[in-house]
C-alpha positions, 0 to 999 in steps of 0.5 A: 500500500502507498502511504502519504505523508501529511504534517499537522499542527502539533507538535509544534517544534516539528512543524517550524523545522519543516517548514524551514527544511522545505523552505531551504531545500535538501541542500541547505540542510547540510551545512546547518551544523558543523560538527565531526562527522558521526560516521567517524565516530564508530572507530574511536572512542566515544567518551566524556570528553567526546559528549561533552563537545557536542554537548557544547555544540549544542548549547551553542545553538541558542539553549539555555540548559542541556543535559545528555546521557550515554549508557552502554553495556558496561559504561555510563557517562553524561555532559551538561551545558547552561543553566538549569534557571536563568534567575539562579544560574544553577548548573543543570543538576545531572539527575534533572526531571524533564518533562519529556513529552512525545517520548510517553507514546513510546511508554503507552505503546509498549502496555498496549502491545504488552496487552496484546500479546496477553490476548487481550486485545487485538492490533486489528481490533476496531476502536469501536469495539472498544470505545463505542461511538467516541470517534465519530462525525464529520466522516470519522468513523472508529469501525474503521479504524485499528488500534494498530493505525491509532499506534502507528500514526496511520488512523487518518483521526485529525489532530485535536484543536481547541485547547486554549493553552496551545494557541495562547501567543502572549505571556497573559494567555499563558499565565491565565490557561497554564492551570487548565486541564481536560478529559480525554474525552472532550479532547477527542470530541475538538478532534471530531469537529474537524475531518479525517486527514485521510481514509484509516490505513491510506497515508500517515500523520502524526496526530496526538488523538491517537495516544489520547485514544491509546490511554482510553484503550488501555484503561477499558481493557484492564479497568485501571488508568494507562498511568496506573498499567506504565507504573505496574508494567513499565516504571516499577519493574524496571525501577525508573524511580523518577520517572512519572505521569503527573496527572492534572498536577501542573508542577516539575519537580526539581532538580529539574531543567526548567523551560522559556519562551519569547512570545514576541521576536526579540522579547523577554524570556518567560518562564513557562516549566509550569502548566498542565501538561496532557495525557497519554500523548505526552505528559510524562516527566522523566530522567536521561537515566531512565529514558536510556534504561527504559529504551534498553530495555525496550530494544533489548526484549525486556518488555515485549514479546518477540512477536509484538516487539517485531510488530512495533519495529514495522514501519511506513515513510515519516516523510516530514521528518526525513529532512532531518533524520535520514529514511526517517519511519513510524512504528507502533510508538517507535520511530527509527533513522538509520545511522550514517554508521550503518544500521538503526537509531530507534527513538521517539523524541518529543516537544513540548513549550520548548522542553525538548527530549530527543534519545536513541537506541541501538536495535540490540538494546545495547547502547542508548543516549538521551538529550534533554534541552530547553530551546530558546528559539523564539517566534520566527525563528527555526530549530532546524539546527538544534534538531541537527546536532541533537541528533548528530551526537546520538548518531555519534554515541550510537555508532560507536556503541556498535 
């Protein structure tokens, strides 16, 4: 089957680089970051001193706070750059919570194809089924779509719109609708008032109804919340002891790596670490510690049965995403790259109010390395750059880890 690729509004961060990528051309993408090549990095030693000048690269690119982890089979190491707070200057503390957005679709993934091989679902299985008469309207139709389209992007289900604190353009708006939280219900219900991007199974776009459908599923299946299944199955078993959903809580713990914005070009930097975060789509808060042990993990077979591990690995064209990363593809939760090294980074990175988490991890589970940073890119301005040399010190950990 041929699958289309459409971009949609969220998230954000990607969308901005897209446009710039498309704007630019291929060509003048390669230029962006001038860093050692990460194909070279697979026949030295990949090391402290080494994350640490790409650490430096990075933060070079117009980031207030950066922490990165490598962590292979016998060996951890991490690097840091900026501040943790602009007010108190504080280091970024190397247990830092971050809120790591888009990387829980990985986490809900995972219980959902765990189900799965428990026979209590199927990847077939309509959302109808399962949630009767939730998508519907305006040529919606959840008889047709799969719970394997809802995870892997291709359910054609529009991206959820209406939620106020995701169109705030002023420091007011965000300080007035940052306490503001929702059902997933009434999530789905904006989804529903616009049309499919396509027909269930025809094209891929990236839409976070999906997961917020995946969280409900996971919740009727089993009669507890999705939060509750990633503690029991996930972040208890694995001891991820820091890593969490926050529910309606608005607040990151600290240490933690705190976030900014310009709403204007040229304006101030505003705090914007505290707000109401979302649901099965991107809420968790985690560590570079855990996010590398969960990957591992993950990869290594520790989590998934063969069979429904080989089912999330399974992918279609991420198009949009391709001018970043190269042959760039969408799983069920998971994405993939291939390395310039050769073979495979699999990750799921995430944006969200310029708190960005980006990781990868060898296809043996052996080698992974997670980057947390706050962007201080502003209205107008693309991260284009930023995504670049994230990516190329993953590539640069991940090859050498081979």
């Amino acid at each position: 089957m041929k699958f289309e690729d459409s971009n949609t509004r969220r998230p954000r961060w990607f969308r901005r680089a897209c446009v710039a990528a498309a704007a630019t051309g291929a060509a003048g993408l390669v230029g962006v970051v001038v860093l050692p090549s990460a194909g070279a990095a697979g026949a030295t030693a990949y090391g402290k001193e080494r994350l640490q000048e790409d650490v430096d690269a990075l933060k070079a690119t117009g980031i207030s706070g950066v922490l990165a982890e490598v962590r292979t089979a016998g060996n951890t190491f991490a690097a840091r750059g900026g501040v943790a707070d602009l007010r108190s200057g504080d280091a970024v503390a190397w247990n830092a919570y971050h809120r790591v957005a888009s990387t829980t679709k990985t986490f809900v993934a995972t219980v959902v194809l765990q189900l799965v091989g428990e026979g209590r679902l199927a990847l077939d299985d309509t959302v109808e089924r399962w949630l009767p008469g939730l998508v519907k309207g305006n040529g919606n139709d959840g008889a047709k779509v799969t719970v394997r389209q809802v995870l892997g992007q291709t359910s054609g289900v529009p991206e959820y719109a209406g939620v106020p604190l995701e169109t705030v353009t002023s420091e007011e708006g965000f300080r007035r609708e940052r306490f503001r939280a929702y059902r997933p219900e009434q999530l789905v219900a904006m989804a529903m008032r616009h049309r499919p991007a396509f027909a269930p199974g025809a094209g891929w776009a990236y839409s976070n109804t999906n997961y917020v459908l995946a969280g409900m599923l996971i919740e009727k299946v089993t009669g507890t919340s999705w939060e509750q299944q990633v503690f029991e199955r996930i972040t208890e078993p694995l001891g991820l002891r820091n890593t969490f959903a926050p529910g309606t809580s608005s607040f990151l713990p600290g240490p933690r790596l705190s976030a900014y914005k310009r709403f204007v070009p040229g304006g101030p930097l505003v705090d914007v670490t505290t707000y109401v975060a979302g649901h099965a789509d991107h809420s968790m808060i985690s560590t570079t510690k855990d996010v590398n042990r969960f990957y591992r993990a993950l990869l290594g077979g520790r989590l998934l049965r063969p069979a429904q591990l080989a089912e999330m690995k399974k992918t279609v064209p991420a198009t949009p995403y391709r001018a970043f990363w190269r042959d760039a593809g969408y799983g069920l939760g998971l994405m993939k790259r291939r390395l310039p090294c050769g073979g495979w980074a699999w990750f799921h990175g995430g944006g969200n109010w310029n708190a960005i988490s980006d990781n990868g991890v060898t296809s043996d589970g052996r080698t992974a390395a997670t980057v947390f940073y706050a962007t201080t890119v502003g209205p107008g301005q693309s991260p284009v750059q930023q995504i670049k040399a994230s990516a190329t010190l993953i590539d640069r950990a991940l090859c050498a880890g081979q």
